[in-house]
N, CA, C and O atoms as a GROMACS GRO file, in nm:
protein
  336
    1UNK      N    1  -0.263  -0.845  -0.391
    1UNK     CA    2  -0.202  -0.928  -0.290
    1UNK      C    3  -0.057  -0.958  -0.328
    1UNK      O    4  -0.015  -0.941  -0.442
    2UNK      N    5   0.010  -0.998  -0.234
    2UNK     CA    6   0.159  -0.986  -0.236
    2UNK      C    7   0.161  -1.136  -0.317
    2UNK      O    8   0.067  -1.215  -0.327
    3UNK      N    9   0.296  -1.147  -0.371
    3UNK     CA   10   0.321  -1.302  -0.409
    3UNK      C   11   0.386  -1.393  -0.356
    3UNK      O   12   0.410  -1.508  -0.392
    4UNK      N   13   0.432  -1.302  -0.217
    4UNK     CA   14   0.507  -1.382  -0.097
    4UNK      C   15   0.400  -1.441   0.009
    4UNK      O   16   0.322  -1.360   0.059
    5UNK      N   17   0.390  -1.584   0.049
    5UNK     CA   18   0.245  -1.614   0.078
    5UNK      C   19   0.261  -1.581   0.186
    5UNK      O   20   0.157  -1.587   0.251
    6UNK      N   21   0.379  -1.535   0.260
    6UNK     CA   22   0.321  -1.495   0.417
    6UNK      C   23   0.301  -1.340   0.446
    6UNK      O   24   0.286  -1.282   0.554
    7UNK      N   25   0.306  -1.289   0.308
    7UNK     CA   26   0.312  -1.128   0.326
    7UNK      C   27   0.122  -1.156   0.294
    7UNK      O   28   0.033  -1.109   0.365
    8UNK      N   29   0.107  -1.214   0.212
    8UNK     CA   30   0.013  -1.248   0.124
    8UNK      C   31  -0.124  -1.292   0.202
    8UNK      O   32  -0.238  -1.276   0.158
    9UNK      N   33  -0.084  -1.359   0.342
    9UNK     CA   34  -0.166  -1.387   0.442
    9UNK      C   35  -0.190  -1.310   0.505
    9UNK      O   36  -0.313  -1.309   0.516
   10UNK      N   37  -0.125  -1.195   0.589
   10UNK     CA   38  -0.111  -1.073   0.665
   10UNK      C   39  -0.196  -0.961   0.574
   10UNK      O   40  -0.262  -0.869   0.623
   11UNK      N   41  -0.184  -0.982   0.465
   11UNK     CA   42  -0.265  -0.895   0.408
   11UNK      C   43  -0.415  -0.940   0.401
   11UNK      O   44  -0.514  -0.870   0.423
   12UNK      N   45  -0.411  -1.052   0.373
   12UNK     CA   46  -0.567  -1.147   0.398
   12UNK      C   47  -0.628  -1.088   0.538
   12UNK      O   48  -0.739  -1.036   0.539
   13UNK      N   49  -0.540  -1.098   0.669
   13UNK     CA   50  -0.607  -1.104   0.786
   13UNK      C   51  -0.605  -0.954   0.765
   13UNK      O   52  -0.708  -0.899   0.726
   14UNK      N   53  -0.507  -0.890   0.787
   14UNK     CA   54  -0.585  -0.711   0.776
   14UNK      C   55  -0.692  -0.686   0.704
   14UNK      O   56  -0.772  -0.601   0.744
   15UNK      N   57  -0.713  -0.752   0.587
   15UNK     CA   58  -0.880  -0.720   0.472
   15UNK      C   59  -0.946  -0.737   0.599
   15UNK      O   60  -0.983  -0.644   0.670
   16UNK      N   61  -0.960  -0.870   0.629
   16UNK     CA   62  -1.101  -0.940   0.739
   16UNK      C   63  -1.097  -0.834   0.886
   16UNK      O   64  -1.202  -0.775   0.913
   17UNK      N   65  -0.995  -0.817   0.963
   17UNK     CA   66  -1.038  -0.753   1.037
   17UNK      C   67  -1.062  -0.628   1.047
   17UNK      O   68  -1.137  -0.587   1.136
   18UNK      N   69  -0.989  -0.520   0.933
   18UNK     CA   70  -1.027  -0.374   0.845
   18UNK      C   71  -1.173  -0.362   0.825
   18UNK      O   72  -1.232  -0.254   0.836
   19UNK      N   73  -1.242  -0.492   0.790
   19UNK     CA   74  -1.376  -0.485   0.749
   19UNK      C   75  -1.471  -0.517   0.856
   19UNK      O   76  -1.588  -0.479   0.869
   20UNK      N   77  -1.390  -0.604   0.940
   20UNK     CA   78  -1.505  -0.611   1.053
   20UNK      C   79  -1.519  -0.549   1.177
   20UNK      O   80  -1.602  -0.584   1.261
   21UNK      N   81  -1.423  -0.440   1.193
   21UNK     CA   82  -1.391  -0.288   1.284
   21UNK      C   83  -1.451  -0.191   1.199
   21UNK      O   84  -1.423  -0.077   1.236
   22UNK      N   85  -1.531  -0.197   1.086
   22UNK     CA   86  -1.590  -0.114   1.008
   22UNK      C   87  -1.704  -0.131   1.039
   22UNK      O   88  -1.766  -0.024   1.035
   23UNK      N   89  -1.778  -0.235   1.077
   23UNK     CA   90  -1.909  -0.295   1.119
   23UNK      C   91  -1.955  -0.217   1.224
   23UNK      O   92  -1.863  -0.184   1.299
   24UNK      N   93  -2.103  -0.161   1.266
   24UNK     CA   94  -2.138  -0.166   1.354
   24UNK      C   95  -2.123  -0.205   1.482
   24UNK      O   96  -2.120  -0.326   1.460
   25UNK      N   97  -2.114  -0.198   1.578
   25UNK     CA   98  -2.071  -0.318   1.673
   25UNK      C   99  -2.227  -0.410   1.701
   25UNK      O  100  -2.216  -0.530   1.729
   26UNK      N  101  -2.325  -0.366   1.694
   26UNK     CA  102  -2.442  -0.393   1.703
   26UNK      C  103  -2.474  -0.498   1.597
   26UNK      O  104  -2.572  -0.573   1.608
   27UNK      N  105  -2.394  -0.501   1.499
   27UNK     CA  106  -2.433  -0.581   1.346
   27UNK      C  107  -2.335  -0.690   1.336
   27UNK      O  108  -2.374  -0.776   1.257
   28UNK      N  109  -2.208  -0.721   1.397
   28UNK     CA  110  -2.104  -0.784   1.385
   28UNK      C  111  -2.106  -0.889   1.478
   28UNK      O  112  -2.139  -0.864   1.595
   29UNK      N  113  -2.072  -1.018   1.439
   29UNK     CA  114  -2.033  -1.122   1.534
   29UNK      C  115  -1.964  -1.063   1.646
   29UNK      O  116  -1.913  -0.951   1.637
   30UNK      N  117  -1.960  -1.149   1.776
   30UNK     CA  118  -1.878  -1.090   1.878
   30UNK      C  119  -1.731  -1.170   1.842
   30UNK      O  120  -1.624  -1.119   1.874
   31UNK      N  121  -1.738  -1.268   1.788
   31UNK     CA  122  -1.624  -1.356   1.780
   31UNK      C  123  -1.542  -1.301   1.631
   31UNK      O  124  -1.598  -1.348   1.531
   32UNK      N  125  -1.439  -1.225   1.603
   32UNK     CA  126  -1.405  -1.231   1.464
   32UNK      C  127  -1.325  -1.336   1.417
   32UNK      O  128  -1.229  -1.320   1.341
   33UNK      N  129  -1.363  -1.440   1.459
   33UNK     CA  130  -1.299  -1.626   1.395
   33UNK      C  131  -1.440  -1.630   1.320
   33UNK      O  132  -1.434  -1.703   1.221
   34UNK      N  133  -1.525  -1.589   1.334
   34UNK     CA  134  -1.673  -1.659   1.350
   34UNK      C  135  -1.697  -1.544   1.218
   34UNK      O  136  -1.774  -1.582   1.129
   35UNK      N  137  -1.630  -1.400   1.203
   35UNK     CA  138  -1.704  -1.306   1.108
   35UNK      C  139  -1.553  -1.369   1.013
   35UNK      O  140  -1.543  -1.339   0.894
   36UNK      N  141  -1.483  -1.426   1.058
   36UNK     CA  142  -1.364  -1.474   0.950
   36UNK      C  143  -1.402  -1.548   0.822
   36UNK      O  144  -1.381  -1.539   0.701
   37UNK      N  145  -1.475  -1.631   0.916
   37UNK     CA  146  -1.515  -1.798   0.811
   37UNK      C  147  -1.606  -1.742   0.729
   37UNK      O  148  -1.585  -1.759   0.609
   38UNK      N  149  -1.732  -1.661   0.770
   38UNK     CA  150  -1.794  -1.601   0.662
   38UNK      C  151  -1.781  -1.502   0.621
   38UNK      O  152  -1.880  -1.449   0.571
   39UNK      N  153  -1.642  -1.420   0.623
   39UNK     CA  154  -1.610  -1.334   0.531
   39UNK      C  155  -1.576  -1.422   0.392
   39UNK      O  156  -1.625  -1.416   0.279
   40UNK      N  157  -1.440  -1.531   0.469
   40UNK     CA  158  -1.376  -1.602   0.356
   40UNK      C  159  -1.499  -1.693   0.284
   40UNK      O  160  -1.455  -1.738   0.178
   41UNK      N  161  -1.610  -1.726   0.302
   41UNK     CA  162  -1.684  -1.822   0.265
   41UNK      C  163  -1.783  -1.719   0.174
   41UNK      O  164  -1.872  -1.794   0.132
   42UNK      N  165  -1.808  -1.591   0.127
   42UNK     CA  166  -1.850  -1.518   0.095
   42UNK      C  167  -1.729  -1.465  -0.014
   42UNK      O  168  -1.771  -1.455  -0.130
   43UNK      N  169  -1.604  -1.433   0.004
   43UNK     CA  170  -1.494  -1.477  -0.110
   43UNK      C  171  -1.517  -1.534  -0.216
   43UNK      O  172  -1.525  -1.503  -0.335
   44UNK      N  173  -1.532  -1.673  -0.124
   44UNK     CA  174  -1.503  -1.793  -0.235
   44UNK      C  175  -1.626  -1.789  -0.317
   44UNK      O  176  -1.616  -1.816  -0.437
   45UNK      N  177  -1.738  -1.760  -0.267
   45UNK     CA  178  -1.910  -1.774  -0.363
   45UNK      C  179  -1.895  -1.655  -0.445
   45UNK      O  180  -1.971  -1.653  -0.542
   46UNK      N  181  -1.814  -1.549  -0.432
   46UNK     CA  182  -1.811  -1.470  -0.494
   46UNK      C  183  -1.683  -1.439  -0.619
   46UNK      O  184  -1.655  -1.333  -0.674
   47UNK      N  185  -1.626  -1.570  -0.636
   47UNK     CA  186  -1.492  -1.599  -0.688
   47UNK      C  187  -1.388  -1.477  -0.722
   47UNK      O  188  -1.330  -1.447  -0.827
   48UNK      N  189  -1.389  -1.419  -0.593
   48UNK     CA  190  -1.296  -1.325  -0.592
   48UNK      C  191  -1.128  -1.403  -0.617
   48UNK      O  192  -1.069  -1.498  -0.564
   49UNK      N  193  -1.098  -1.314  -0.717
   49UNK     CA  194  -0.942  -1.347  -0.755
   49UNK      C  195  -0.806  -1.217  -0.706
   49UNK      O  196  -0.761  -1.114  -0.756
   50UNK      N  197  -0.783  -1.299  -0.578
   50UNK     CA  198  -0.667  -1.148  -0.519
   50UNK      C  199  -0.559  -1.232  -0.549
   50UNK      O  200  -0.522  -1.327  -0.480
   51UNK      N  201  -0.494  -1.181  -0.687
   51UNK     CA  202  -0.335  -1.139  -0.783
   51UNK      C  203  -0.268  -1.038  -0.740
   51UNK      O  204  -0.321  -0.935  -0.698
   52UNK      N  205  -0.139  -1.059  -0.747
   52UNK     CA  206  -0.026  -0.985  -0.697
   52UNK      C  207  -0.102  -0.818  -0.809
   52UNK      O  208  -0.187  -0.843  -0.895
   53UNK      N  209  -0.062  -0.695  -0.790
   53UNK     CA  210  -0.040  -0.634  -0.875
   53UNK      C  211   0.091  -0.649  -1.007
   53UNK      O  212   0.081  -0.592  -1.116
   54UNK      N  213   0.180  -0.716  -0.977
   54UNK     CA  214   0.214  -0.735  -1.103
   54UNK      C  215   0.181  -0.863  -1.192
   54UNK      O  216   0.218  -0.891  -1.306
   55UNK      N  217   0.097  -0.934  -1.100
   55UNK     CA  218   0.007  -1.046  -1.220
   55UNK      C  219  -0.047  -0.955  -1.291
   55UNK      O  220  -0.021  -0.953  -1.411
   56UNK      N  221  -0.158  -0.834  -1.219
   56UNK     CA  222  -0.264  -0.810  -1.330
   56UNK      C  223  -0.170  -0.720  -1.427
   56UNK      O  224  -0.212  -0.726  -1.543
   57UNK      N  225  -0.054  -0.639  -1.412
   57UNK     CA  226   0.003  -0.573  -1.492
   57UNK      C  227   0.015  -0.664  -1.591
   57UNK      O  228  -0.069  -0.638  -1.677
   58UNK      N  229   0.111  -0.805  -1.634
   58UNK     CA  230   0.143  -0.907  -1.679
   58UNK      C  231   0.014  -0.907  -1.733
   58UNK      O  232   0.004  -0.839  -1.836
   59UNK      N  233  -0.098  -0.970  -1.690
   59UNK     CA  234  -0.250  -1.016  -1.768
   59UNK      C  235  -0.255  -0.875  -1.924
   59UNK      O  236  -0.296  -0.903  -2.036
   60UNK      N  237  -0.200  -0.734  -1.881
   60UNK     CA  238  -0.272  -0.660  -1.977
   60UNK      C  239  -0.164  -0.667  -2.071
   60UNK      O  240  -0.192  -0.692  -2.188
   61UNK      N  241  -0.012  -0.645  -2.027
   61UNK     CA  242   0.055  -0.669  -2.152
   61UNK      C  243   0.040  -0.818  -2.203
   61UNK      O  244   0.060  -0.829  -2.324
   62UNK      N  245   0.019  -0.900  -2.155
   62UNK     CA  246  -0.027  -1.021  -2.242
   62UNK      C  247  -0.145  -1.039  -2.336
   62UNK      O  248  -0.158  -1.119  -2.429
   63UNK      N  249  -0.240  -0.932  -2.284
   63UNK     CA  250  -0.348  -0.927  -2.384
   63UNK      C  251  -0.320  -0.823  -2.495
   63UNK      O  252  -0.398  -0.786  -2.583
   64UNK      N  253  -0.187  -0.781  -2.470
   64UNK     CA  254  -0.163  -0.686  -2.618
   64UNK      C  255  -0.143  -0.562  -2.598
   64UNK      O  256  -0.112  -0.491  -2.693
   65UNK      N  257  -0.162  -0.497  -2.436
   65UNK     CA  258  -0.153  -0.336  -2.397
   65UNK      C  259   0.013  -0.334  -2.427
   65UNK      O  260   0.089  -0.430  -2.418
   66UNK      N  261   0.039  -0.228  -2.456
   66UNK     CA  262   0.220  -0.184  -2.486
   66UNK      C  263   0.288  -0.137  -2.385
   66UNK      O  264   0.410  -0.135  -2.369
   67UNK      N  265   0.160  -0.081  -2.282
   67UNK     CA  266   0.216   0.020  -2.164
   67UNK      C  267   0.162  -0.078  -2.047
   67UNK      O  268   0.088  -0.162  -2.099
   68UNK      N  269   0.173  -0.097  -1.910
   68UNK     CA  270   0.030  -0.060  -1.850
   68UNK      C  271   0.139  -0.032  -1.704
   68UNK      O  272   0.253  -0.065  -1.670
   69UNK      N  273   0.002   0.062  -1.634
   69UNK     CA  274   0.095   0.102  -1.472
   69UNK      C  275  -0.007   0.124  -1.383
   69UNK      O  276  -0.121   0.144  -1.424
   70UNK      N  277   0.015   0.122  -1.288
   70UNK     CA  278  -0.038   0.145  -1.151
   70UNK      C  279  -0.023   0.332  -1.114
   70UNK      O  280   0.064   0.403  -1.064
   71UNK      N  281  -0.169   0.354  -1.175
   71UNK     CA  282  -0.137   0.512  -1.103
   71UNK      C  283  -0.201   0.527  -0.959
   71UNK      O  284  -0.117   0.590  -0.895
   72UNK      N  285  -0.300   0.501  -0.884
   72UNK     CA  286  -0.306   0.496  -0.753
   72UNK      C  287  -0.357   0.347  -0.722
   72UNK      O  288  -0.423   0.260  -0.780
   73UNK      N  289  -0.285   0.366  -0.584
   73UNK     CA  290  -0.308   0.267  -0.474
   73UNK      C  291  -0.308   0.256  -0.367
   73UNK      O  292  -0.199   0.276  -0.314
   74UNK      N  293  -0.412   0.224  -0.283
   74UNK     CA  294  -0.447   0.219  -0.143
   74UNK      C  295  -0.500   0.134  -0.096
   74UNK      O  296  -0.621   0.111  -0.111
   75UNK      N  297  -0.397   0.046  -0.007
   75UNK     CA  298  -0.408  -0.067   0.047
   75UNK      C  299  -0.485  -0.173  -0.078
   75UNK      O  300  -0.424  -0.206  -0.180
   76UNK      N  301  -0.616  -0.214  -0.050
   76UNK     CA  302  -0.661  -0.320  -0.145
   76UNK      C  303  -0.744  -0.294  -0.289
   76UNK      O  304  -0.791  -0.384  -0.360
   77UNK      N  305  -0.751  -0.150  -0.314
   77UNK     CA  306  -0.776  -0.018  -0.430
   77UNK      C  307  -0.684  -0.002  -0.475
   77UNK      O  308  -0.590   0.053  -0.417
   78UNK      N  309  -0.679  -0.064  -0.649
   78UNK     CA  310  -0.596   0.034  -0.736
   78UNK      C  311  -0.654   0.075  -0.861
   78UNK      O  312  -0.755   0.016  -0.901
   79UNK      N  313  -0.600   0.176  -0.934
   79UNK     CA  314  -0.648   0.242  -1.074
   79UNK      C  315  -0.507   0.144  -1.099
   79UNK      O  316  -0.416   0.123  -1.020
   80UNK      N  317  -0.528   0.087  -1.257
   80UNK     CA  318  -0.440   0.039  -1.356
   80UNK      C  319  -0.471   0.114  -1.526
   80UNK      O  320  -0.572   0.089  -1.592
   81UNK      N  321  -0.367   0.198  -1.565
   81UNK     CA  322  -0.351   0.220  -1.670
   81UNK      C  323  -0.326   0.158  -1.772
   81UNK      O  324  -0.216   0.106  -1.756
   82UNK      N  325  -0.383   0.125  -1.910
   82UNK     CA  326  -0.286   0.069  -2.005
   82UNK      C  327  -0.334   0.097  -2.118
   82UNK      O  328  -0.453   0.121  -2.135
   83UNK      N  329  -0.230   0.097  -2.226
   83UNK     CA  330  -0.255   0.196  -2.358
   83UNK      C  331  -0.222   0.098  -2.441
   83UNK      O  332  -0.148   0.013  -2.391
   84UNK      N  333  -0.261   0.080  -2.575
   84UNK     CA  334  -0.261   0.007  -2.676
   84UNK      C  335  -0.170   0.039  -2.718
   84UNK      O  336  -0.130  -0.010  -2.824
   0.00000   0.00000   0.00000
């Protein structure tokens, strides 16, 4: 997630509605306010932590990696490299 909070929100609402145009239509709320609240309420029980990519870069050289990088990324998927 971005560290600009309104880029950071836009990216929030694309996750929720990316995921709920993925749904069945048969399986999905008709209302997506209604598949919103329990996407985000399913988040939070699940203490998902969405960090900028360069927090988590920061997290590994702080734990001691010498290198670390982003070799792919797509949309809310990334591989992170890092070498001792």
């Amino acid at each position: 997630m971005s560290a600009v909070p309104e880029i950071a929100e836009m990216e929030h609402l694309f996750r929720v509605e990316a995921t709920y145009n993925q749904l069945e239509e048969t399986k999905r709320p008709q209302d997506v306010e209604e598949f919103k609240k329990a996407f985000e309420e399913k988040d939070k029980k699940a203490n998902i932590n969405w960090q900028s990519h360069s927090e988590y870069l920061n997290c590994m050289k702080d734990a001691g990696f010498a290198k670390a990088e982003i070799v792919w990324h797509l949309w809310i998927r990334s591989i992170f490299v890092a070498l001792k």
